[in-house]
C-alpha positions in Angstrom: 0.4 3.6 -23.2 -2.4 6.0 -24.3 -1.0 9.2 -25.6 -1.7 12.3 -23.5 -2.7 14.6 -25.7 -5.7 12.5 -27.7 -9.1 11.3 -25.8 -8.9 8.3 -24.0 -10.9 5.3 -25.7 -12.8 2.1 -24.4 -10.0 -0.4 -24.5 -9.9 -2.6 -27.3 -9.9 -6.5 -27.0 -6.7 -8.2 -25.7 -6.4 -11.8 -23.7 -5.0 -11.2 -20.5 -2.1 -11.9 -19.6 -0.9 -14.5 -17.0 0.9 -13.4 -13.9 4.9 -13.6 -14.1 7.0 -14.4 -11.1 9.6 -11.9 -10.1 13.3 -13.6 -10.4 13.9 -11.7 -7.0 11.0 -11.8 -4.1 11.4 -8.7 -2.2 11.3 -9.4 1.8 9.4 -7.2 3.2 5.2 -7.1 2.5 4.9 -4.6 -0.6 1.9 -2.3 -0.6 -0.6 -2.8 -3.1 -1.1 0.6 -4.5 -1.5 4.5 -3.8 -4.6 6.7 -4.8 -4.7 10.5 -5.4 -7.4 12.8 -7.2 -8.1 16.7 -7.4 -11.3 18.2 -8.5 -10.3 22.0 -9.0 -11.7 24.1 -11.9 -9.3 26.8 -12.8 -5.7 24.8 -11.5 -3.7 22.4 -12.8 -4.7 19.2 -12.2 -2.3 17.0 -13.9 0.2 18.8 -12.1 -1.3 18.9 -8.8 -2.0 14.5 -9.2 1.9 14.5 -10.4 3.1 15.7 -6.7 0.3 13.9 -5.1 1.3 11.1 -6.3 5.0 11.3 -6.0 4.5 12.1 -1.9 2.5 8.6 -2.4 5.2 7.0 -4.4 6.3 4.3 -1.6 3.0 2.4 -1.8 4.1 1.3 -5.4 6.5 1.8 -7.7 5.5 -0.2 -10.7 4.1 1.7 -12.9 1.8 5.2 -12.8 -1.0 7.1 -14.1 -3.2 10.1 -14.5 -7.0 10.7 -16.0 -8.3 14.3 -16.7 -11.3 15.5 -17.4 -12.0 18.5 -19.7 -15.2 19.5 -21.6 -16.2 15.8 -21.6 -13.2 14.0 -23.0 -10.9 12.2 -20.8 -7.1 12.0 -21.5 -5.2 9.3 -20.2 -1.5 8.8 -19.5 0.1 5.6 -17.7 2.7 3.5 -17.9 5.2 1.3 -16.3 7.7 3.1 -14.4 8.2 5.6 -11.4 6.2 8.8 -11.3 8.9 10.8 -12.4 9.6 8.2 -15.2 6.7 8.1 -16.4 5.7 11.8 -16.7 7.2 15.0 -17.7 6.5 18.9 -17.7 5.5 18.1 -21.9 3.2 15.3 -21.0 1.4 17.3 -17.9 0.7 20.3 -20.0 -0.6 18.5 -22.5 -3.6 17.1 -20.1 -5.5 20.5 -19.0 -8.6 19.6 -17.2 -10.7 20.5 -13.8 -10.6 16.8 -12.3 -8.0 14.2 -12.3 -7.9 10.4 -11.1 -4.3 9.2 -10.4 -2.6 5.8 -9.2 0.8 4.7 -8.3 0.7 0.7 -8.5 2.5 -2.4 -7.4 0.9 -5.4 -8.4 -1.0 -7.4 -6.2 -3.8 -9.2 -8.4 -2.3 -9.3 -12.1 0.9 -9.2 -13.3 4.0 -6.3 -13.6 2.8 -5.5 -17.1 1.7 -1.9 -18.8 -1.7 -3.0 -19.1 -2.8 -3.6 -15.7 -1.4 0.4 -15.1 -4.0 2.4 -14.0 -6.6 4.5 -13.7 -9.0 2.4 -15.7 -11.2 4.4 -18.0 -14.0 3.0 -19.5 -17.3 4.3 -21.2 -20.8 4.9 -20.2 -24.4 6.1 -21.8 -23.6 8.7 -19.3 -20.0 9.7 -20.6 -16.7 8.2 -19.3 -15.3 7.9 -16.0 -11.9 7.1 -14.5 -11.3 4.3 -11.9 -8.0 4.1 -9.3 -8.2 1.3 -6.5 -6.2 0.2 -3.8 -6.6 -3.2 -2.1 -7.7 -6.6 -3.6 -10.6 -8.6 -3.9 -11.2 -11.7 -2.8 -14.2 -12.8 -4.9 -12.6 -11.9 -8.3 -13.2 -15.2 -9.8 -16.9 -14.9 -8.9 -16.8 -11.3 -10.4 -15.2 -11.8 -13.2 -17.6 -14.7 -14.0 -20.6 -12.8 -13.2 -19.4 -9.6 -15.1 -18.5 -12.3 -18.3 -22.5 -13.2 -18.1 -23.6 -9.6 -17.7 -21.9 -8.5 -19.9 -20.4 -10.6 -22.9 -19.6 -7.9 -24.9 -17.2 -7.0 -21.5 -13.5 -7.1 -23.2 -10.5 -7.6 -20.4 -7.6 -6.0 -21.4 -5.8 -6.8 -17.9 -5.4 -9.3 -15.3 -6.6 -6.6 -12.2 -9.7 -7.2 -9.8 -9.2 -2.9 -10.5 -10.8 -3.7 -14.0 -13.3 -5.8 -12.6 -14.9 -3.1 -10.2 -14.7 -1.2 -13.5 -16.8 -2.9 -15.2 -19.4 -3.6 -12.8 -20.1 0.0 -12.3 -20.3 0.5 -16.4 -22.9 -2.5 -16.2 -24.8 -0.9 -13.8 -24.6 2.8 -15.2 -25.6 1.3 -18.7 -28.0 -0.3 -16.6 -30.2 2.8 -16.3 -29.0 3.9 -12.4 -27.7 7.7 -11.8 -23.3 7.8 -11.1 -24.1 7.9 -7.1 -26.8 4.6 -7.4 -24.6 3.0 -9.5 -21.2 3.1 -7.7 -23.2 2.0 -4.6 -24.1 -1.1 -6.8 -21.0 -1.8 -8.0 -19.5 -1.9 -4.6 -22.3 -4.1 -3.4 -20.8 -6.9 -5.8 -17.2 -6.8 -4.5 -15.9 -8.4 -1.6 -12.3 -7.2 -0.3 -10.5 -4.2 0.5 -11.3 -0.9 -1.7 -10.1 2.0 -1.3 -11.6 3.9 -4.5 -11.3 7.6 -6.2 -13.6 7.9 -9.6 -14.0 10.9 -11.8 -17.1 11.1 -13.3 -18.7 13.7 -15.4 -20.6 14.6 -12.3 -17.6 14.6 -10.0 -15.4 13.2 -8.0 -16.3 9.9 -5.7 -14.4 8.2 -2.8 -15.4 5.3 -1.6 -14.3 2.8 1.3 -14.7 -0.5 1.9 -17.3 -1.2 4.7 -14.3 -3.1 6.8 -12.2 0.6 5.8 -9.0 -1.9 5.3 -7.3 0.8 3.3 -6.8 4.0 3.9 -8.5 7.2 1.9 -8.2 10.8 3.4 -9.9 14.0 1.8 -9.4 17.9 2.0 -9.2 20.9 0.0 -7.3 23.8 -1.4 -8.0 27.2 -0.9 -11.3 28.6 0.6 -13.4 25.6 1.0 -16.3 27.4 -0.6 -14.1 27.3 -4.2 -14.7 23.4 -3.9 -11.1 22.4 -4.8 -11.0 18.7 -3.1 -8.0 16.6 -2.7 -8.6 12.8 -1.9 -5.6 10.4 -1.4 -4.3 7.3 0.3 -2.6 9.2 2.6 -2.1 12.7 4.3 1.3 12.9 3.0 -0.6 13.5 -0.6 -2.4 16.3 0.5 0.4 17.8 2.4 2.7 18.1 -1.0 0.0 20.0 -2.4 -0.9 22.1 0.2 -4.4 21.1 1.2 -5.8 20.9 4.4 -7.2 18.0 6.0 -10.7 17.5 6.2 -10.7 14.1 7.7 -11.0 10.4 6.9 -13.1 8.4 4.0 -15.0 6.7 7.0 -15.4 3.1 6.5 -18.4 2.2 4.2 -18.6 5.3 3.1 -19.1 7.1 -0.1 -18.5 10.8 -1.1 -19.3 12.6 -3.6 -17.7 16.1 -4.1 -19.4 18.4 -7.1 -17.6 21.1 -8.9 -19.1 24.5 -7.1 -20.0 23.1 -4.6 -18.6 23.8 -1.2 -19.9 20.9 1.0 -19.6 17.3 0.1 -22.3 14.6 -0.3 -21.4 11.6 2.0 -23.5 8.3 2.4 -23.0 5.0 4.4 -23.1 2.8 1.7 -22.6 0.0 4.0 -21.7 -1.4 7.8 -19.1 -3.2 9.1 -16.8 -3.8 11.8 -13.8 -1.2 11.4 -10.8 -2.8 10.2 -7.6 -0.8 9.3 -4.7 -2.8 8.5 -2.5 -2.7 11.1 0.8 -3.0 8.6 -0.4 0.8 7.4 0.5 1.8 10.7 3.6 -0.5 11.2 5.1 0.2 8.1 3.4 1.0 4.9 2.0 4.4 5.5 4.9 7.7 5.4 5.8 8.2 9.0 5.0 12.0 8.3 1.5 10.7 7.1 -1.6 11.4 10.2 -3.6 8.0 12.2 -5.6 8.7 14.6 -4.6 12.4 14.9 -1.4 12.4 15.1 1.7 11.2 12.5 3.3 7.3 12.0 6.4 9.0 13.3 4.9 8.9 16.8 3.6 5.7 16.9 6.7 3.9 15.5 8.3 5.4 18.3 6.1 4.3 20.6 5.9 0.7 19.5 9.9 0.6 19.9 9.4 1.7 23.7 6.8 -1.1 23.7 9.6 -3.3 22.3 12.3 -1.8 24.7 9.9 -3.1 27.9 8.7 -6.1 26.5 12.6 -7.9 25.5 15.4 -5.8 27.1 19.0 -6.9 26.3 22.5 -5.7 26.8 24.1 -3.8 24.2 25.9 -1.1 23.5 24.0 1.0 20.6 20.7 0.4 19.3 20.6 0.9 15.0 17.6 0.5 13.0 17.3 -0.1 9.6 16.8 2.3 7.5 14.2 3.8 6.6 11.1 2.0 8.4 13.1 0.8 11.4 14.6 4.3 12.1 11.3 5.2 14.6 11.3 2.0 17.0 14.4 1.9 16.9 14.4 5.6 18.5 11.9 4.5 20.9 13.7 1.6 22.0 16.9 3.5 22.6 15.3 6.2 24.8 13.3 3.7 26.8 16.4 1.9 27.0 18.8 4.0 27.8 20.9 1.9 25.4 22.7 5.1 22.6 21.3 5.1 19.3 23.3 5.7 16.1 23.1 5.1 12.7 25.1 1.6 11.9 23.4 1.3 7.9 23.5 3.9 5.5 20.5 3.6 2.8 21.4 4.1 -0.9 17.9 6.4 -1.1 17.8 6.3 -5.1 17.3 2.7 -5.1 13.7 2.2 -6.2 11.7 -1.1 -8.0 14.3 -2.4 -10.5 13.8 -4.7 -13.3 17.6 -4.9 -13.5 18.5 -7.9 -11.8 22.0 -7.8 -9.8 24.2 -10.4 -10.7 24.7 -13.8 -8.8 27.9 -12.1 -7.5 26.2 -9.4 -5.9 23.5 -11.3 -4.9 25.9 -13.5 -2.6 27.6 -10.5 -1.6 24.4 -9.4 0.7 22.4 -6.4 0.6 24.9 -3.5 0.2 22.8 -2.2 -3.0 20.8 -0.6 -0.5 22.3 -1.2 2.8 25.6 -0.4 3.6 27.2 -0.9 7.3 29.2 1.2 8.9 32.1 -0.5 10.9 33.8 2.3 12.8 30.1 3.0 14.2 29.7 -0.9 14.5 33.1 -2.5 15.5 33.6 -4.1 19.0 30.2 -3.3 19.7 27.4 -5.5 21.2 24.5 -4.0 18.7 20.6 -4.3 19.1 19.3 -3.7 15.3 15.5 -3.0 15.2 13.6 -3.7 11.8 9.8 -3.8 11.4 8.9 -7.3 10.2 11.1 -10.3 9.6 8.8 -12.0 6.2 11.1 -14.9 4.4 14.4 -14.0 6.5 16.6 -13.6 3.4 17.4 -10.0 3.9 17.5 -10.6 7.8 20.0 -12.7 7.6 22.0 -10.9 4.7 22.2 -7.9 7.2 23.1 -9.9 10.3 26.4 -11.1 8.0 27.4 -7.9 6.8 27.1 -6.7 10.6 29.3 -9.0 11.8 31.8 -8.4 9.0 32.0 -4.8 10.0 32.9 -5.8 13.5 30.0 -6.1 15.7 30.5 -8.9 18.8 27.1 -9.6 19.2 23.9 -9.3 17.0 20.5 -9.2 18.6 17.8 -8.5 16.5 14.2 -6.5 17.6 10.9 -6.4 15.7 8.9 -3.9 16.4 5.6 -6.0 14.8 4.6 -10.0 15.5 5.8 -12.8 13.5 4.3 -12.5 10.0 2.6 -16.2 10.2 -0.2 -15.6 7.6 -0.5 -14.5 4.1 -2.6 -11.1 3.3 -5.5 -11.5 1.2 -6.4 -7.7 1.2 -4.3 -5.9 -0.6 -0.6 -6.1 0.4 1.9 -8.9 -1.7 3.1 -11.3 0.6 4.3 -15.2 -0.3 2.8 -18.4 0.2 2.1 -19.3 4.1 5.1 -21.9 3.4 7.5 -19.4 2.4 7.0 -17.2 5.6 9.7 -17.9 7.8 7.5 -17.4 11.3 5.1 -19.7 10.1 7.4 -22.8 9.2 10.1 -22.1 12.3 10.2 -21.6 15.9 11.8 -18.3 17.5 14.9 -20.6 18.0 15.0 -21.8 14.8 14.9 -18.7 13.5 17.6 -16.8 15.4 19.6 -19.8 14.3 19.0 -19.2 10.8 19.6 -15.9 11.0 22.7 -15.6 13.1 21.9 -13.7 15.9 22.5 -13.4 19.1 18.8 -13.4 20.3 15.7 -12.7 18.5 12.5 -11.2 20.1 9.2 -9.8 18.3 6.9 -7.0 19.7 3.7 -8.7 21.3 0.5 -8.4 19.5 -1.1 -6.4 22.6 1.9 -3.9 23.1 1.3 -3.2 19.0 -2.3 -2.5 19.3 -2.2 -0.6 22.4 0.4 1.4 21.4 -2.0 2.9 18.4 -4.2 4.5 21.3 -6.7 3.5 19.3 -9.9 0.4 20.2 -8.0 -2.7 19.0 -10.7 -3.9 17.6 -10.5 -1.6 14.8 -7.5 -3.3 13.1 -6.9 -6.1 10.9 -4.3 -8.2 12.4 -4.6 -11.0 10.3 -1.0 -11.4 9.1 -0.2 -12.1 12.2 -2.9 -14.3 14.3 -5.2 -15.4 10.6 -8.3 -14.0 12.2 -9.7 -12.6 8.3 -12.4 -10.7 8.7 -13.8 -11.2 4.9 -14.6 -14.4 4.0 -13.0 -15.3 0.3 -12.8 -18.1 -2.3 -12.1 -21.1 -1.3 -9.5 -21.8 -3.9 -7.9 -18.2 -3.0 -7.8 -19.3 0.5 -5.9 -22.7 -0.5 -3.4 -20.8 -2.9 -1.8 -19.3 -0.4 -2.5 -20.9 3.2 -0.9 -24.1 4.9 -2.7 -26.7 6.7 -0.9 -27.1 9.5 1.4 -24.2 10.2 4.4 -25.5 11.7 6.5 -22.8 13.3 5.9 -20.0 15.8 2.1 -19.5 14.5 1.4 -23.0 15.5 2.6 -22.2 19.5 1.0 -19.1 20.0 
């Protein structure tokens, strides 16, 4: 970890290190990362990134970090941990500056280790700049080769595709192009989804994808002609801080917002078919966070009235489980006339753990984070929403520990389709073979799982729900319809031949 209070330097030579399996596999699909950055002379940056970050903490929770820029030195701070684990009131004062580049991680491409943290910071004939990414390549072999060739001097000290973008836009920089022609360059050589903030010394940048597969918002603080801008994954990031929302990173798009001055440069860099990832809206994004005009909370709801008409049942209350299935689960109850109520309790300080539970708790279920409630539960017929069945271990956890607390009959909704494909774009997700959807059919799966019945949300009633053109949305998890070609041996590393379960009869 670089120390806050010294100017951060070009990293120094390391070998990178290989990726390192978690004992434990999460199931649910784990966000890649979350971006924040404030350009605002005269305020405290650090401190402003600190909250921006922490509204942005659920889109990764292994390790964090802040860059700020003052008088042409760049302090950087990162390290493995929460936000609040990693920085204190001592450390934030100790990094004055007018611009700062901040990133929340969870890894994706590379391993859970305090070098892959970010931002990445790196140096220049034209002074140092700061680099936070969300999403994941999928030509990283072909950069990193390419880069190697460039560039031999090039020294990776991590295993991110983050580093790679890095050092494409110090090759071309060093190269002799201006901050603007260069990012555009850099961004030309990457294939993937990249969502981007970079301080430079001549500003702050934000950059999407042309395909716009992760999301990137931007507003400001104050009178807009005091240029204090805000960019962030998410809404939710400027909210915390008070800025107001100016509107969306467009896909392909490139900004470039200058200290003093009150209207920001924005380019196309580059066409594409729209192509939001649906999941954003499903699950990954805060529910108080704004699609479309209007907050996740809404839509959730909506898709669990979509749920509600598509596979009615008899029950007696309607639970969801906490906190993502809370919304549909609303929805499906008032379209159903079924009562909700709240079945689980959450244990909300349970974050990303490298404390592994013992084998005891581990066959005990899930009540380190879910805990039923049976005098809510018991003698009840009970229709439990959740967003996304992935490998069906904590599925089938839950339907256990519901029927211990007394419920006669389980029947389980999903407000989303059967996750059937990997994700190549930025969100963690196993093999194809270790998704449950893709290897069973909706029979086989209730049985696995114990329940009474077992019905997904259709593809159609998800998308029209959004109130948005269908086409704008990757889907991909769901039907394999990529939109971005990738490596071949990426492909094969993660996808099946010949799916066997429900992807295979739909």
């Amino acid at each position: 970890m670089d120390q806050p209070d010294q100017p951060a330097q070009v990293p120094s030579a390391a070998k990178a290190a290989s990726p390192t399996a978690s004992p434990e596999r999460p199931d649910k699909p784990e966000e890649a990362c979350g971006v924040f950055a404030v350009l605002a002379p005269d305020q405290p940056v650090a401190n402003l990134t600190y909250f921006g970050l922490y509204a942005l903490q659920h889109r990764g929770q292994e390790s964090a970090g802040i860059a700020v820029f003052d008088d042409g030195q760049v302090r950087l701070h990162k390290d493995m941990g929460l936000v609040s684990q990693v920085f204190d009131q001592d450390v934030l004062e100790r990094m004055p500056g007018s611009l700062a580049i901040g990133h929340n991680r969870y890894s994706t491409t590379g391993s859970s280790r305090a070098c892959n943290a970010q931002p990445v910071v790196l140096m220049t004939r034209q002074g140092p700049f700061a680099l936070a990414h969300n999403g994941n390549l999928v030509n990283a072999g072909e950069l990193r080769e390419a880069i190697a060739a460039d560039t031999p001097e090039a020294e990776f000290t991590s295993t991110t595709d983050s580093e790679l973008i890095a050092f494409a836009l110090q090759h071309a920089v060093n190269g002799g192009l201006d901050w603007d022609a260069a990012i555009r360059e850099a961004a030309g050589r990457c294939r993937g989804a990249f969502s981007l903030v970079i301080g430079t010394p001549e500003g702050l940048y934000a950059l999407r994808d042309g395909h716009g597969i992760r999301p990137l918002v931007f507003g400001h603080m104050g009178e807009q002609a005091e240029a204090q801008w805000v960019a962030s994954s998410e809404t939710c990031g400027l909210d915390i801080i008070g800025a107001s929302y100016d509107g969306d990173v467009n896909p392909g798009e490139l900004i470039h917002f200058r200290q003093g001055d009150p209207t920001p440069h924005r380019e196309q860099w580059c066409s594409e078919p729209a192509k939001l990832c649906v999941f954003e809206m499903i699950y990954f994004a805060r529910p108080d966070s704004r699609f479309f005009g209007e907050s996740l909370y809404s839509y959730r709801v909506r898709i669990g009235e979509a749920l509600a008409r598509e596979t009615p049942v008899e029950a007696d209350i309607v639970i969801g489980v906490p906190d993502s299935g809370i919304p549909a689960a609303i929805g499906y109850s008032q379209l159903s006339g079924i009562p909700f109520g709240d079945g689980l309790i959450k244990n909300r300080y349970v974050g990303r753990t490298f404390i592994q539970p013992t084998q005891a708790m581990r066959e005990a279920g899930i009540r380190v984070k879910l805990n039923p409630l049976p005098d809510v539960l018991a003698g009840k017929r009970v229709v439990v929403i959740d967003d996304s069945i992935v490998r069906g271990t904590t599925s089938r956890k839950l339907v256990a520990a519901l029927r211990e607390a007394g419920a006669t009959e389980v029947h389980m909704r999903i407000s989303s389709p059967p996750v059937t494909h990997p994700c190549f774009y930025g969100i963690d997700t196993d093999t194809q073979d270790q998704l449950i959807a893709a290897r069973l059919t909706l029979e086989e799966i209730a049985a696995h799982l114990g329940v009474d019945s077992l019905a997904y949300l259709s593809k159609q009633g998800m998308v029209e729900a959004a109130q948005a053109n269908a086409s704008h949305f990757c889907t991909a998890c769901f039907d394999g319809a990529y939109p971005i070609a990738m490596e071949e041996s990426l492909r094969n590393s993660k996808l099946m031949l010949e799916p066997a379960g429900i992807a295979a009869t739909v």
